[in-house]
VOBA-537717 format. One record per residue: residue number from 1; chain; x, y, z of N, C-alpha, C in turn. Coordinates in steps of 0.1 Angstrom, whole numbers, plus 2048, in hexadecimal, padded with zeros to 3 digits. Example, Ala and Ser with C-alpha at 12.3 -4.5 7.8 and 13.67 -1.06 7.14 Angstrom:
<sites>
(1,A,(884,7C7,84E),(87B,7D3,84E),(884,7DF,84E)),
(2,A,(880,7EA,847),(889,7F5,847),(881,800,84F)),
</sites>
This chain:
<sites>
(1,A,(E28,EF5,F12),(E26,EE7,F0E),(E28,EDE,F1B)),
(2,A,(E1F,ED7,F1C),(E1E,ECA,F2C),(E2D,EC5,F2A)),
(3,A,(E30,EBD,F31),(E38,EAE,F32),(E36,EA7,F2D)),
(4,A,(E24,EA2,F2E),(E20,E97,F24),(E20,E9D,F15)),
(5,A,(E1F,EA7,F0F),(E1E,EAC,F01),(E2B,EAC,EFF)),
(6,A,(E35,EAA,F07),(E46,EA9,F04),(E47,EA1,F02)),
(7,A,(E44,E9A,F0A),(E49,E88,F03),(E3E,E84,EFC)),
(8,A,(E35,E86,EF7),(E2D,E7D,EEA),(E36,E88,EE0)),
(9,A,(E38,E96,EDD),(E46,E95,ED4),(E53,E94,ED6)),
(10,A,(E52,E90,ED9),(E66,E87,EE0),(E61,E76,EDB)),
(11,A,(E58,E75,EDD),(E52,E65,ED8),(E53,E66,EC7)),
(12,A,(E4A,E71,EC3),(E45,E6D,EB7),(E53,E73,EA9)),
(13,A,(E5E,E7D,EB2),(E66,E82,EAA),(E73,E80,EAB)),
(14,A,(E75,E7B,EB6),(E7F,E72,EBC),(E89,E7D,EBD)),
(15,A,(E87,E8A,EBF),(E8C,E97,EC5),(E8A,E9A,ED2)),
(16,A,(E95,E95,EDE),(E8C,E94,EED),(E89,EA6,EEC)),
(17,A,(E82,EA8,EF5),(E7E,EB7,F00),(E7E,EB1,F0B)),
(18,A,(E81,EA8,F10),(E85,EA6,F1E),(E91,EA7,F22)),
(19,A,(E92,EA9,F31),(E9E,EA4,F3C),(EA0,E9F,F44)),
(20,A,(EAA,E9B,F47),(EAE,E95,F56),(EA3,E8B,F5A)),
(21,A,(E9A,E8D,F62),(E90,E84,F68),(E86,E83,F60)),
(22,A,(E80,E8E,F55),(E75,E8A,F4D),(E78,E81,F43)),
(23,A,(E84,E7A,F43),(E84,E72,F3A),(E77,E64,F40)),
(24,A,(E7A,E62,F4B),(E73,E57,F4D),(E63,E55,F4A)),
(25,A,(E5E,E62,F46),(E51,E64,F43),(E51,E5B,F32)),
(26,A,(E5C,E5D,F2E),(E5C,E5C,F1F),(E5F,E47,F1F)),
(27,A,(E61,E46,F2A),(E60,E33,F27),(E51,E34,F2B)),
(28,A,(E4F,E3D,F37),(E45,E35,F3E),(E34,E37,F30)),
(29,A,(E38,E3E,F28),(E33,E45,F1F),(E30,E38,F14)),
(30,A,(E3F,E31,F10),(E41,E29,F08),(E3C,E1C,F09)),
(31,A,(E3D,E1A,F19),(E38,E0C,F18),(E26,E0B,F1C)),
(32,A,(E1F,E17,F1E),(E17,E1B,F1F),(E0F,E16,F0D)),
(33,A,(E13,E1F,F06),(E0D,E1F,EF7),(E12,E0F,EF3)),
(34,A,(E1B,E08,EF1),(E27,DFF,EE7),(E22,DF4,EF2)),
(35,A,(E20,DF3,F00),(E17,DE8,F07),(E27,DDB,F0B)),
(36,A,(E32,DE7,F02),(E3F,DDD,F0B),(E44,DE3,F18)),
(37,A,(E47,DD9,F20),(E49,DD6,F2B),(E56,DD0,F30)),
(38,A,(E5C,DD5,F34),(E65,DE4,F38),(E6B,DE8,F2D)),
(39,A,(E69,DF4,F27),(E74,DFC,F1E),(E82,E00,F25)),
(40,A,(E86,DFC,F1D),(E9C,E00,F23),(E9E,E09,F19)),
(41,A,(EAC,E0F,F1C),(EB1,E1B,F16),(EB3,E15,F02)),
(42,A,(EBB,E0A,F05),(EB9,E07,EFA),(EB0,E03,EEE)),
(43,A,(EA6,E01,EF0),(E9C,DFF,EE7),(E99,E0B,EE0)),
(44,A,(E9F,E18,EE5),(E9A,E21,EDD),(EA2,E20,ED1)),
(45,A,(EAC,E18,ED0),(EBC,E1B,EC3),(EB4,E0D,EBB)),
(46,A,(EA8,E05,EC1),(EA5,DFD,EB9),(E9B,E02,EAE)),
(47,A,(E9C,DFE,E9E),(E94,E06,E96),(E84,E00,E97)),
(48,A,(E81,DF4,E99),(E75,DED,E9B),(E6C,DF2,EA7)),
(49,A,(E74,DF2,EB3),(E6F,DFB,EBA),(E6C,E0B,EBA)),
(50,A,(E72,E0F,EB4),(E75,E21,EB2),(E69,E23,EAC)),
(51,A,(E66,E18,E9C),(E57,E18,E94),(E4D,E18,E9D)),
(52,A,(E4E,E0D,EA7),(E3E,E09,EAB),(E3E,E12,EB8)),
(53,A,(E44,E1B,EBD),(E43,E26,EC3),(E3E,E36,EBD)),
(54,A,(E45,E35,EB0),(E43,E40,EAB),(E31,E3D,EA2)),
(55,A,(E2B,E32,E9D),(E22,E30,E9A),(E1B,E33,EA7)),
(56,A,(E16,E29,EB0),(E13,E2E,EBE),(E0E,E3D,EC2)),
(57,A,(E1B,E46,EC0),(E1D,E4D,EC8),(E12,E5A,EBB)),
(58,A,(E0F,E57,EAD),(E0E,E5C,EA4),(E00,E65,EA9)),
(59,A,(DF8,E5D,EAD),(DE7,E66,EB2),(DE9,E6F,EBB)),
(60,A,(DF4,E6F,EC5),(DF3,E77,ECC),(DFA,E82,ECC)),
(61,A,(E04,E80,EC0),(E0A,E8A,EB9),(E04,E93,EB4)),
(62,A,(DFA,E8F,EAB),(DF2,E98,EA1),(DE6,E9D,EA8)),
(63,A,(DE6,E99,EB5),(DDA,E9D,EBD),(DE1,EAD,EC5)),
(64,A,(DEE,EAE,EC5),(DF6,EB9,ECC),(DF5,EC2,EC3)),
(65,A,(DFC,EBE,EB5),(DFF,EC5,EA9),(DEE,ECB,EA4)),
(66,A,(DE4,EC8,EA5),(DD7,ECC,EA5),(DD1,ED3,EAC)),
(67,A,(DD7,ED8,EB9),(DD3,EE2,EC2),(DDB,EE9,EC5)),
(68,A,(DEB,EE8,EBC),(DF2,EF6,EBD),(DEF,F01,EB7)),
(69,A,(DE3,F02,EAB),(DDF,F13,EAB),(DD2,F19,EAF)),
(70,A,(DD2,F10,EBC),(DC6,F10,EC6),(DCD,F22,ECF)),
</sites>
């Protein structure tokens, strides 16, 4: 699995598979889809946020999960 297929499910399941430095893929990921500008650590403990991330993050979820029995 990429980095980027880690963090669109670390986005969409809210189960990281990152570390250390790949976290930063996962804001830069967030504010990328969600179009907020700058993501901080906390907004992830926010539930409004966590939704319109996890909606966001939903197509490209099901786009990974559709080529895993590729």
């Amino acid at each position: 699995m990429t980095l980027k297929e880690r963090v669109i499910v670390t986005a969409y399941t809210g189960y990281t598979m990152l570390q250390g430095t790949e976290m930063n893929e996962l804001y830069k990921y967030a504010e990328e889809i969600t179009g907020v500008k700058p993501v901080y650590t906390h907004m992830f403990a926010d539930k409004e946020f966590v939704e319109l991330f996890q909606e966001k993050s939903k197509a490209d979820f099901i786009r990974i999960c559709s080529r895993e029995g590729e």
